[in-house]
Wavefront OBJ file of the C-alpha trace (Angstrom):
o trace
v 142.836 55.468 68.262
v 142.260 53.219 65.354
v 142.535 56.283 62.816
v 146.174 57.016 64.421
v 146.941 53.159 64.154
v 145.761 53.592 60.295
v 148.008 56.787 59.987
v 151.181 56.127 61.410
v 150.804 51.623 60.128
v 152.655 52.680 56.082
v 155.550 54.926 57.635
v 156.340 52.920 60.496
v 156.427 50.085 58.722
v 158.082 51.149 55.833
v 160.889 52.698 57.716
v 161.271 49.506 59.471
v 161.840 47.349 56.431
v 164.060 50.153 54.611
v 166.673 50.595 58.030
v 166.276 46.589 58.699
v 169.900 46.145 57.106
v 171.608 48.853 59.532
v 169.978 46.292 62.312
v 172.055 43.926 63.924
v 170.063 41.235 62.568
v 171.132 37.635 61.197
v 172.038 37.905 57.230
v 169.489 34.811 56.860
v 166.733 37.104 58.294
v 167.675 39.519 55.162
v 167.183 37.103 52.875
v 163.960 35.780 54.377
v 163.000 39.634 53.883
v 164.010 39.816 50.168
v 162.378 37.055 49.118
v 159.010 37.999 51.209
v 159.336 41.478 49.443
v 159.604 39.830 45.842
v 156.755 37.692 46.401
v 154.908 40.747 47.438
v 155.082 42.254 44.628
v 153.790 39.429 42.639
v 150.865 38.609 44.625
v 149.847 42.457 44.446
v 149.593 42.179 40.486
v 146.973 39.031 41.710
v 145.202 41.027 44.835
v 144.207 43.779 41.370
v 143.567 40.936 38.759
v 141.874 37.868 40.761
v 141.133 39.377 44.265
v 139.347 43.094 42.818
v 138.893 42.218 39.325
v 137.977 38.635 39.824
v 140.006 36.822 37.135
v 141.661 34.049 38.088
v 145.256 33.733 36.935
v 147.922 30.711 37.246
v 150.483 32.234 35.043
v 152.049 34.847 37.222
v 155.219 32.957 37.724
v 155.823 33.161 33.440
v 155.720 36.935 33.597
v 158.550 36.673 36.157
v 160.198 34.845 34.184
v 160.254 37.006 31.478
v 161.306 39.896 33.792
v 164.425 37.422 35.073
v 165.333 36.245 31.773
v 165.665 39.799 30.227
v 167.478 40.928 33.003
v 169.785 37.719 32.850
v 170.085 37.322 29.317
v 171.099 41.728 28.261
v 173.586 41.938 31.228
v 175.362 38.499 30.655
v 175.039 38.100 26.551
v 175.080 41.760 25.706
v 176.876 43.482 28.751
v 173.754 46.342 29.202
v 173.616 48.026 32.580
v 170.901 46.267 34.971
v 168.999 49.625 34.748
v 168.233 49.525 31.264
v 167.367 46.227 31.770
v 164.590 47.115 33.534
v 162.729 49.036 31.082
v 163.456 46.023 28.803
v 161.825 43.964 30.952
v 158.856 45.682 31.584
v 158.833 46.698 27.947
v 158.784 42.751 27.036
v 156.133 41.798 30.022
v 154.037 44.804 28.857
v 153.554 43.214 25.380
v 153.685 39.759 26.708
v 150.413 40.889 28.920
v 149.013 42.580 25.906
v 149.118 39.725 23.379
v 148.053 36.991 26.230
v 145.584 39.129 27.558
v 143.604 39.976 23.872
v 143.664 36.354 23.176
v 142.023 35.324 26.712
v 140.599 37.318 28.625
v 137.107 37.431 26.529
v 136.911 33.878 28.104
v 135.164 33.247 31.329
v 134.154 30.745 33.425
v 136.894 28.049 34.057
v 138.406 29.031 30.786
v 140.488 31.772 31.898
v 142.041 29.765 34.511
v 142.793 27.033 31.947
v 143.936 29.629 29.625
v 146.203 31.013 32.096
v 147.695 27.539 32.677
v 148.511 26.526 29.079
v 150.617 29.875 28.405
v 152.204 29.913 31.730
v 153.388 26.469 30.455
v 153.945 27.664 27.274
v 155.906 30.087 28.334
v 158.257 28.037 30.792
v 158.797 25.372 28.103
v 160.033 28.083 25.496
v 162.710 29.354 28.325
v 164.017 25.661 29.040
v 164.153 25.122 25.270
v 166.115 28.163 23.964
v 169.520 27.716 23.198
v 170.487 31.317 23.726
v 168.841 31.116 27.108
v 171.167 28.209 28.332
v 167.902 25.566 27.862
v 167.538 24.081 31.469
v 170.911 25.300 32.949
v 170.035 28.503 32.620
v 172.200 31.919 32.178
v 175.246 32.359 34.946
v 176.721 35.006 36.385
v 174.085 37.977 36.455
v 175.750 41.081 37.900
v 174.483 43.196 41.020
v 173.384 46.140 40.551
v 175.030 49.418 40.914
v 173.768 52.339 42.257
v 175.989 55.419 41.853
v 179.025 53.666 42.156
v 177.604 51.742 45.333
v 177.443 47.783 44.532
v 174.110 46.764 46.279
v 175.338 43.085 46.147
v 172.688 40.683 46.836
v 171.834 41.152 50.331
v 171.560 44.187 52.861
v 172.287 46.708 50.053
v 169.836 44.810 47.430
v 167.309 44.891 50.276
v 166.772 48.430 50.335
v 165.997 48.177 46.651
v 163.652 45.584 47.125
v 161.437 46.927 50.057
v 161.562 50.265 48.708
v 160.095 49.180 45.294
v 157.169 47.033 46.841
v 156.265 49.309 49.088
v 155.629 51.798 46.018
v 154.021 49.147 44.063
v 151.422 48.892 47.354
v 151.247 52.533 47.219
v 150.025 53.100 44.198
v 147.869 49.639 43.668
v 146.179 51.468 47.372
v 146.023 55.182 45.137
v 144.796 52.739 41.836
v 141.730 51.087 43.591
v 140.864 54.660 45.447
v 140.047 56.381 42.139
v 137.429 56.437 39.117
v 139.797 54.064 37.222
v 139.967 51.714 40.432
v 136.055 52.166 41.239
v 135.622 51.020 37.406
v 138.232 47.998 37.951
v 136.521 47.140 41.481
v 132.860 46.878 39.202
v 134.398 44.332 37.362
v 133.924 41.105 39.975
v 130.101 41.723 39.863
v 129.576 41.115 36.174
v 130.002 43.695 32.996
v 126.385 44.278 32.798
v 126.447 47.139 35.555
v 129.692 48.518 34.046
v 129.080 48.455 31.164
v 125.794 50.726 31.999
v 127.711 53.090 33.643
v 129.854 53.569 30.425
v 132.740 51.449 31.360
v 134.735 49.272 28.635
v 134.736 46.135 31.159
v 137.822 44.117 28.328
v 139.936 47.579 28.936
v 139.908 47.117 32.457
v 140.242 43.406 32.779
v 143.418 44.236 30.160
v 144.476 47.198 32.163
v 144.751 45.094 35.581
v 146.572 41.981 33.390
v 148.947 44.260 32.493
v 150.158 45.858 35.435
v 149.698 42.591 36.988
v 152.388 41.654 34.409
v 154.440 44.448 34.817
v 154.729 43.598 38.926
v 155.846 39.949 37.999
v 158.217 41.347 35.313
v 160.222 43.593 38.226
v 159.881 41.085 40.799
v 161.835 38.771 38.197
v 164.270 41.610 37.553
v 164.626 41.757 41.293
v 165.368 38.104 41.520
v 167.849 37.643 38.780
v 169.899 40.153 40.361
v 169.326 38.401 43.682
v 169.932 35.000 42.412
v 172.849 35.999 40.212
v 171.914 32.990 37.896
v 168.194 32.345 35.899
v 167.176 28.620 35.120
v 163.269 27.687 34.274
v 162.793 25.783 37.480
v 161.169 29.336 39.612
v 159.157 30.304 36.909
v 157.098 26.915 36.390
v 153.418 26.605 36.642
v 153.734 25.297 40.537
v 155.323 28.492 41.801
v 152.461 30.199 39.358
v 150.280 28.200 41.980
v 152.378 29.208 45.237
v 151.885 32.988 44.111
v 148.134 32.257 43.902
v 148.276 30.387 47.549
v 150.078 33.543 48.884
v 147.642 36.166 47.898
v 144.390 33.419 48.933
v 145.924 33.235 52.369
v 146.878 36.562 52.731
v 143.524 37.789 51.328
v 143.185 38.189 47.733
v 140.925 41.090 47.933
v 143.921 43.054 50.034
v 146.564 45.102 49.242
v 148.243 44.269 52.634
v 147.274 40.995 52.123
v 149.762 40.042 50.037
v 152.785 41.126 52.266
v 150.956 39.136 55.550
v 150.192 35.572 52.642
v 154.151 35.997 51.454
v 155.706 36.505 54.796
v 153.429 33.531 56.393
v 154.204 31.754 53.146
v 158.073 31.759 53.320
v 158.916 32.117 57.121
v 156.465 28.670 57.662
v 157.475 26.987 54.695
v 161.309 27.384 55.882
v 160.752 26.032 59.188
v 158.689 23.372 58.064
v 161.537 21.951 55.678
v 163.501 21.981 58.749
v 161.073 20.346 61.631
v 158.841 18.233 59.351
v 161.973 15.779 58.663
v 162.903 15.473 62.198
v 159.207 14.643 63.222
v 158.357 11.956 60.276
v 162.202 10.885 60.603
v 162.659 11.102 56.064
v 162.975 13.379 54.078
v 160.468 14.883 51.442
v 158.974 17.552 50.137
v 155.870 17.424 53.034
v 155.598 21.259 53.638
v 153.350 20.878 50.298
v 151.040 18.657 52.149
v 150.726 21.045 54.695
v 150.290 23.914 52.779
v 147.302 22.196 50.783
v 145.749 21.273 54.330
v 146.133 25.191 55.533
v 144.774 26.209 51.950
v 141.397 24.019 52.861
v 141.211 25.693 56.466
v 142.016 29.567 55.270
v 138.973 28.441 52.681
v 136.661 27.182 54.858
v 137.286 29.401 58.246
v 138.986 32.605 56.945
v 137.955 32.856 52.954
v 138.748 36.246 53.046
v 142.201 35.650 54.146
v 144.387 36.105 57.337
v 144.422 39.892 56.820
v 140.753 40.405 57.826
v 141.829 39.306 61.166
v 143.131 42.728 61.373
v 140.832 44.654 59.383
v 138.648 43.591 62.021
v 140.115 45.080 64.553
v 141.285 48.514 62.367
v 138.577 49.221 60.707
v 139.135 51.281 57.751
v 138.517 55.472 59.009
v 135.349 56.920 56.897
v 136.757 59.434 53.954
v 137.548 62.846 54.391
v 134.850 65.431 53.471
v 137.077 67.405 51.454
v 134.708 68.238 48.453
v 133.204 71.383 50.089
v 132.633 74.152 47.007
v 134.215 71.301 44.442
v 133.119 73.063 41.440
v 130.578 70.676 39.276
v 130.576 68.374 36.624
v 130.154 68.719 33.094
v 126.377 68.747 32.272
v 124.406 67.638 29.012
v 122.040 69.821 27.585
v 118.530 68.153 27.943
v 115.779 67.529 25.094
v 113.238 70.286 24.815
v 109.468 69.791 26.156
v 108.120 67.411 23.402
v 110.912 66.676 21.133
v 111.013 62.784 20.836
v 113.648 61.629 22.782
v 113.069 57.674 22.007
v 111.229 55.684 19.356
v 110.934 52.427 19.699
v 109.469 50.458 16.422
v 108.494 47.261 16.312
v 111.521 46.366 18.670
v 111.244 42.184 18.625
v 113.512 39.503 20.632
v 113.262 35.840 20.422
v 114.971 33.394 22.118
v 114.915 30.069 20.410
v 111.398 29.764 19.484
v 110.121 31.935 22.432
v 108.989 35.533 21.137
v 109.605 37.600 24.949
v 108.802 40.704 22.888
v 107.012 41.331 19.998
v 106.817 44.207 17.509
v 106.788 46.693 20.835
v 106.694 50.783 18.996
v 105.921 53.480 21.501
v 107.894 57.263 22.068
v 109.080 59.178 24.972
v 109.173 62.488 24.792
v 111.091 65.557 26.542
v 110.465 65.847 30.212
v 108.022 62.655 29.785
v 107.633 59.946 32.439
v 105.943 57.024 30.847
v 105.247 53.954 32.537
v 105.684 50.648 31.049
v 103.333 48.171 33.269
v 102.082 44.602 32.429
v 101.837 41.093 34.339
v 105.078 39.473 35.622
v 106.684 37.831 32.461
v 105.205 40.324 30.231
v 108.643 41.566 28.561
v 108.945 44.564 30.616
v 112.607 44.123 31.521
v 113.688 42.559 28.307
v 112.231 45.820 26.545
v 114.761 47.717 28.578
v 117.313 45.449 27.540
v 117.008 45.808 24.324
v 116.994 49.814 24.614
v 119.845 50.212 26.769
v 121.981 47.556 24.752
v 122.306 44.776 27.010
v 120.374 42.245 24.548
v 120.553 42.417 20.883
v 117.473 42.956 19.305
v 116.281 40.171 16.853
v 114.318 42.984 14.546
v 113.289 46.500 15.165
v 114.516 50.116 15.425
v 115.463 52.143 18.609
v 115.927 55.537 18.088
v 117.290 58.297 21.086
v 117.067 61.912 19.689
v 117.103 60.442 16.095
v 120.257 58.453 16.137
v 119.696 54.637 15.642
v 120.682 52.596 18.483
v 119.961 48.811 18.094
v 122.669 46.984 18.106
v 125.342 49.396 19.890
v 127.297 48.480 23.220
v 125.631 49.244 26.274
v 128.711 51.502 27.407
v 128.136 53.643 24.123
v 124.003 54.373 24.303
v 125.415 55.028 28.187
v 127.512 57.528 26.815
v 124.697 59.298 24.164
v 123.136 59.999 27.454
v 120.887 57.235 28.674
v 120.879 55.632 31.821
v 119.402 52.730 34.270
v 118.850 50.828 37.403
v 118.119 47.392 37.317
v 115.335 44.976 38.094
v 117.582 43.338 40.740
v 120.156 45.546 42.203
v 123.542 45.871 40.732
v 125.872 47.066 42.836
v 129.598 47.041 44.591
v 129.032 45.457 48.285
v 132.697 46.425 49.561
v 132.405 50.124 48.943
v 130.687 52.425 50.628
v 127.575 53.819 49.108
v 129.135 57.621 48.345
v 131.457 55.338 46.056
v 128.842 53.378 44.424
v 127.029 56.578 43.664
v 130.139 58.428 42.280
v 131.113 55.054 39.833
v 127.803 56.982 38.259
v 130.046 59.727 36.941
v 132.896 57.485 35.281
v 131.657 59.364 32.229
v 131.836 62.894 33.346
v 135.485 62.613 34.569
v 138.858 61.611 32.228
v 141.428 60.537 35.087
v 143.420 57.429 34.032
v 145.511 54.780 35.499
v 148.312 56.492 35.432
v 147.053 59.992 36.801
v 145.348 58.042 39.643
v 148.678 55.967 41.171
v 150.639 59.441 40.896
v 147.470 61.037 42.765
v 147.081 63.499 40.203
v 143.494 62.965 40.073
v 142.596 64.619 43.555
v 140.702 67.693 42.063
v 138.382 65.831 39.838
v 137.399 63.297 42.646
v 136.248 66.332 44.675
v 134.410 66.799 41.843
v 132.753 63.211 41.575
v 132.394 63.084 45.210
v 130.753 65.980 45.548
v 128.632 65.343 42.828
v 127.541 61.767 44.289
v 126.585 63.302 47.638
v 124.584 66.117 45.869
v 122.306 63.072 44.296
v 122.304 61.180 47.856
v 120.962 64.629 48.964
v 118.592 64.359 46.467
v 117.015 60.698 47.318
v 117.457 61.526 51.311
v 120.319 59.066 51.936
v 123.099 61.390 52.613
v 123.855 60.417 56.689
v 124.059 56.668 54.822
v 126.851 57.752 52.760
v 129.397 56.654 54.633
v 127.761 52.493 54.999
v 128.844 49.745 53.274
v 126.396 49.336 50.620
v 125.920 45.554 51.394
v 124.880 46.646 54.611
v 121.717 48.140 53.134
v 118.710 46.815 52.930
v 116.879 46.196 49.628
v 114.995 49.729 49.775
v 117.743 51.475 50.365
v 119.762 49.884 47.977
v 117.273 50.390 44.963
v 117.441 54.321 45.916
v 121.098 54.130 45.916
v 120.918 52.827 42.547
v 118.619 55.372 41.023
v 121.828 58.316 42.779
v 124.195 56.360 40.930
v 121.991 56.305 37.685
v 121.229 60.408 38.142
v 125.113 60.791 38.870
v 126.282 59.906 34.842
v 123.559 63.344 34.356
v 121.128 61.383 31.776
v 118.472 62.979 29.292
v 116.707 59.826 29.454
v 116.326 57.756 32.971
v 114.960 53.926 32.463
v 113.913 52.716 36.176
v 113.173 49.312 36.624
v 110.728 48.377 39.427
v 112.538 52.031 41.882
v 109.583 51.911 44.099
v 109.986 48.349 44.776
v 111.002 46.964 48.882
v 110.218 50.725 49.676
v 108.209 52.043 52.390
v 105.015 54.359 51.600
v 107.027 57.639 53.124
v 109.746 56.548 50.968
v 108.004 56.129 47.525
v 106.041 59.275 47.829
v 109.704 61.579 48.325
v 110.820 59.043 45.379
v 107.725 60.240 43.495
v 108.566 63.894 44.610
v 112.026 63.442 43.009
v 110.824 62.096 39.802
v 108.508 64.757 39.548
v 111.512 67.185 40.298
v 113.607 65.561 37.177
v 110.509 65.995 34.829
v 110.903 69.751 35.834
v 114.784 69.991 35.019
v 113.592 68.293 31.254
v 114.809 64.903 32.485
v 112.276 62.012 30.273
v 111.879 58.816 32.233
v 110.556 55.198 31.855
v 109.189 53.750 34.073
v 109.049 49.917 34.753
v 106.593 49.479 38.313
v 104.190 47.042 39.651
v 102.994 49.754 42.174
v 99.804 51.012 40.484
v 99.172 53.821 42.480
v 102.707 54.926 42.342
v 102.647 54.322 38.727
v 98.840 56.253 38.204
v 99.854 59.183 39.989
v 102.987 60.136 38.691
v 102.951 59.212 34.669
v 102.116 60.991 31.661
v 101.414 58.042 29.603
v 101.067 54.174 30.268
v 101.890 51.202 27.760
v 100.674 47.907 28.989
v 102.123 44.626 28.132
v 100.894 41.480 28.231
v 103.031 38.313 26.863
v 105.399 40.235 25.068
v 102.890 42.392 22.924
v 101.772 45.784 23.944
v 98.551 45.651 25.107
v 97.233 49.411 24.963
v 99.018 52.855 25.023
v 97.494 55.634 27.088
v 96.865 58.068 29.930
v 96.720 56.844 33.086
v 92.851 57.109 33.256
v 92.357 55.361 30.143
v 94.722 52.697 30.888
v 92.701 52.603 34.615
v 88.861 52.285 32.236
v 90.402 49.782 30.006
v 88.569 46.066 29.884
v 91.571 44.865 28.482
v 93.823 46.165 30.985
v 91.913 44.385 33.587
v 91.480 41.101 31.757
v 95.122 40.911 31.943
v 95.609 41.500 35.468
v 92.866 40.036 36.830
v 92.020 37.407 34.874
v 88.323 39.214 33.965
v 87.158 42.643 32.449
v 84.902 42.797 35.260
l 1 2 3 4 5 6 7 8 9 10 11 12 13 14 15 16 17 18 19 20 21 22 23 24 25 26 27 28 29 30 31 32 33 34 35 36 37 38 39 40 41 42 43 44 45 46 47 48 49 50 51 52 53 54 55 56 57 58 59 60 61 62 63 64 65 66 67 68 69 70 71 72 73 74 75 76 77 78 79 80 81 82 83 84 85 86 87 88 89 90 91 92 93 94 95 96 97 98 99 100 101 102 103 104 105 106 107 108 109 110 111 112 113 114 115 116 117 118 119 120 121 122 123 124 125 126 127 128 129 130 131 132 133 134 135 136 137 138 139 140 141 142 143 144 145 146 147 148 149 150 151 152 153 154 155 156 157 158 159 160 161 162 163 164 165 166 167 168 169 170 171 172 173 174 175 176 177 178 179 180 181 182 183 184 185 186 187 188 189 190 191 192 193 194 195 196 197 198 199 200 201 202 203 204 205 206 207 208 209 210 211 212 213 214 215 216 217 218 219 220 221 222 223 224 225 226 227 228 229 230 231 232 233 234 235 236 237 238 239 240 241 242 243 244 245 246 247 248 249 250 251 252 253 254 255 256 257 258 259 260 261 262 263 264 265 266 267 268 269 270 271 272 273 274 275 276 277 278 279 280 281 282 283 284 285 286 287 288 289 290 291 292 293 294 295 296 297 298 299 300 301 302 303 304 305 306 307 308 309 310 311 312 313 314 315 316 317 318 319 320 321 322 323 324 325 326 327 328 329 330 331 332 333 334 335 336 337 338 339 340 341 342 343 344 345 346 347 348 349 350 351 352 353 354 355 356 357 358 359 360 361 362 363 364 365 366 367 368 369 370 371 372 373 374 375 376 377 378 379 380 381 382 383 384 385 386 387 388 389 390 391 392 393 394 395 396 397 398 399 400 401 402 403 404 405 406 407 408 409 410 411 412 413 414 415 416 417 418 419 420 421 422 423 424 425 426 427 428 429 430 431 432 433 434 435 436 437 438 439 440 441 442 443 444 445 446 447 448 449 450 451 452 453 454 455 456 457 458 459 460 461 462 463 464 465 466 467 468 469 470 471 472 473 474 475 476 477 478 479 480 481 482 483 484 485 486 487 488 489 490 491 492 493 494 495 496 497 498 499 500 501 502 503 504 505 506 507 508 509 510 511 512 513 514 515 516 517 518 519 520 521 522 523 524 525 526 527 528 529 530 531 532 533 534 535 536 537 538 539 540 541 542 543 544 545 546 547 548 549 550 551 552 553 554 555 556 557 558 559 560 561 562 563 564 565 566 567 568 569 570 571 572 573 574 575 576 577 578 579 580 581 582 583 584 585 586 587 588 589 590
């Protein structure tokens, strides 16, 4: 039942809202229904930028603008047709994005949000200030459009236009988020650490989703000017920036539905409060703003998900379609041969202020290796791995992978030579399932882009990633928990579904960071069986584990640390008859 509701919800709907004008429904309900469809479309460029890619914006209402202005200013000044226009507009918000976004969105924190402010002030002030743009009267007269001969006007025949255009912009933000571009963009909320791992430029994403959240304000503003028939500065000012934000919060920032639901409850509500709040207080005012701000704190506090989750609830979302069967495989690297030196560290160092967390550090891995790297808690053992895989800087020292230096070079790049990781404390995506998390692993090994994914071009290469993911689910004994949320999971789980996603970008060189850790005995020895398996296949691995007898039976070689300096290097039996080795876990050599 709930899959047909989820089947048959886009059409019906959609056919609803494109015959609504042939109803015999009040003219104010169609304008209600414009104006909900142009917010729509704003608050979708925010559900990709602040609700899935986390960054908070307040300057949505400027990119409108510029979409409104354009539209305005080449059809009134310069007599263009409102179709050209268009591509104007979304020419001018394109670049707008790009130059806004390279200047701030390497900021974080509360910065962005300020950031976002100041130009979507800027930005308002230059349009009230401009001659040419009628300063704070505006521009007057902005044609309909025309549609092979047909004048839309600015009601049931602009309608069509309207709904028919957000409803594609939902479609393909839905196809964008469902796709190695969109699993990449959906990484982004947790951090650029994990991402960045994986191979992912984190600042092309973050500008990838500013954009097209640009380009959705810029036609929503094309939209309205054409609505309107006049442009003045007043729509596009930093307190309708704030109203977009409200509409996609309430609807639920994090949903693409959400943001039809938050601009439908935003504009029918706000209408009849402007009507009933007067009669009840007996003035006049502007109090629907006070009410809003009071429903804000509630959705926050009860609801911070939004009102769509309400319904999510009671659809939940069908699991995906098994349609990977015989998906032919990814592209593989060639592995290292038995005993060539896959990594040389030398006298790696980091200090932090005057604390030395590891000092002069040299050991090698070799082909189809596992070496563990054990010492007490605090020892350096996860800053070493930091400073392999890129995600520190090192303050002196080489790192070498198959003799090509490495210190100093992005995370996303040694990712892409061919190493790979899991983390001491689990990175992951909670919201998607764990056959996504695991196929984020092969961002690497597939090309798709933004564009291919919203025009669903992508299909045959997802089989491809999908497939591959459940083949290394398979391998870790977690494929009937492919389907789960991977928030859902406990830690031990989670840690194993980590180590998938690390075998799914096909490394020569596997760092694990504490695998074995939150699992159960039954479920470290298979864990052991499938390291053993990826030593066979050529794979090298290093190993970070406080499990001795997980790390003893299953390494080649053992460097200890102990306060940042490397203790002693050797088998596991030597390591085992070493004084030293027990003086630094113990506390004797006795």
């Amino acid at each position: 039942m709930n899959q047909t509701i989820r089947r048959w919800a886009f059409p019906v709907f959609a056919l609803f809202m494109l015959v609504l004008p042939a109803l015999p429904v009040p003219e104010f309900w169609i304008t209600q229904s414009n104006y909900i469809g142009l917010y729509a479309i704003v608050a979708l460029g925010l559900v990709l930028l602040t609700g899935v890619g986390g960054l908070t914006s307040f300057g949505q209402a400027a990119f409108v603008g510029v979409g409104a202005y354009t539209a305005a200013y080449m059809a009134t000044q310069m007599g263009v047709s409102p179709w050209l226009t268009l591509f104007a507009g979304q020419a001018l918000s394109i670049a707008a994005a790009l130059l806004v976004g390279a200047l701030t969105l390497r900021m974080s924190g509360h910065y962005l949000p300020l950031a976002t402010i100041c130009w979507g002030l800027a930005l308002n002030y230059a349009m009230a200030n401009m001659d040419f743009l009628g300063k704070y009267d505006g521009l007057l007269g902005v044609p309909t459009i025309q549609f092979f001969g047909f004048d839309l006007g600015t009601g049931r025949g602009l309608h069509v236009l309207v709904w028919a255009l957000a409803l594609l912009c939902a479609l393909a933000v839905t196809r964008l988020l469902d796709s190695r571009p969109g699993r990449a963009i959906r990484a982004l909320k947790n951090g650029a650490t994990m991402a960045e791992a994986m191979g992912i430029s984190t600042f092309h994403y973050k500008l990838t989703i500013f954009v097209i959240a640009g380009m959705l304000a810029g036609l929503s503003g094309w939209l309205f000017a054409h609505l309107q028939g006049t442009v003045n500065p007043t729509p596009f000012s930093i307190s309708k920036g704030i109203e977009y934000l409200f509409i996609a919060v309430l609807g639920g920032v994090g949903q693409v539905w959400g943001a039809f639901l938050g601009s439908a409850v935003v504009r029918i509500v706000d209408d009849q409060l402007q009507v009933w709040l007067p009669r009840l207080i007996g003035t006049s005012g502007n109090f629907e703003t006070i009410v809003f701000g009071i429903v804000l704190i509630a959705v926050l506090k009860y609801a911070p998900d939004g009102l769509w989750t309400f319904i999510a609830r009671r659809v939940p979302a069908p699991r995906r379609l098994r349609d990977w069967e015989g998906a032919a495989a990814l592209p593989a690297r060639e592995k290292p041969g038995r005993g060539e030196v896959v990594l040389e560290v030398d006298k790696i160092r980091k200090e932090f202020g005057g604390l030395v967390a590891v000092n002069d550090i040299s050991f090698q891995i070799r082909g189809a290796d596992i070496v563990g790297l054990i010492g007490p808690n605090g020892a350096g053992k996860s800053t070493t791995f930091n400073l392999i895989t890129g995600v520190l800087p090192a303050t002196s020292g080489q790192v070498q992978y198959r003799g090509q230096a490495i210190a100093g070079l992005a995370s996303r790049r040694i990712a892409r030579l061919g190493i790979s990781r899991t983390f001491q404390h689990v990175k992951m995506i909670p919201e998607m399932t764990v056959l996504e998390n695991v196929a984020l692993g092969s961002y690497l090994r597939t090309r798709a882009g933004t564009v291919a994914a919203m025009l669903r071009l992508d299909r045959a290469e997802e089989r491809r990633a999908f497939a591959e993911a459940e083949r290394q689910l398979q391998r870790i004994g977690m494929q009937e928990q492919m389907h789960e949320l991977a928030g859902n999971l406990a830690l031990g789980p989670q840690r194993l579904m980590e180590i998938a996603r690390a075998l799914a970008t096909d490394p020569a060189l596997l760092l694990l960071d504490e695998p074995a850790a939150g699992l159960r005995h039954k479920e470290k020895q298979a864990l052991a069986a499938v390291l053993r398996q990826l030593k066979a296949e050529g794979m090298s691995i290093l190993l970070v584990e406080h499990d001795m007898d997980f790390v003893m039976g299953l390494t080649d070689r053992i460097v200890v640390m102990e306060f940042g300096t490397r203790l002693i290097e050797g088998t596991p039996e030597e390591v085992q008859a070493s004084p030293a080795v027990r003086a630094a876990y113990l506390g004797t050599e006795h």
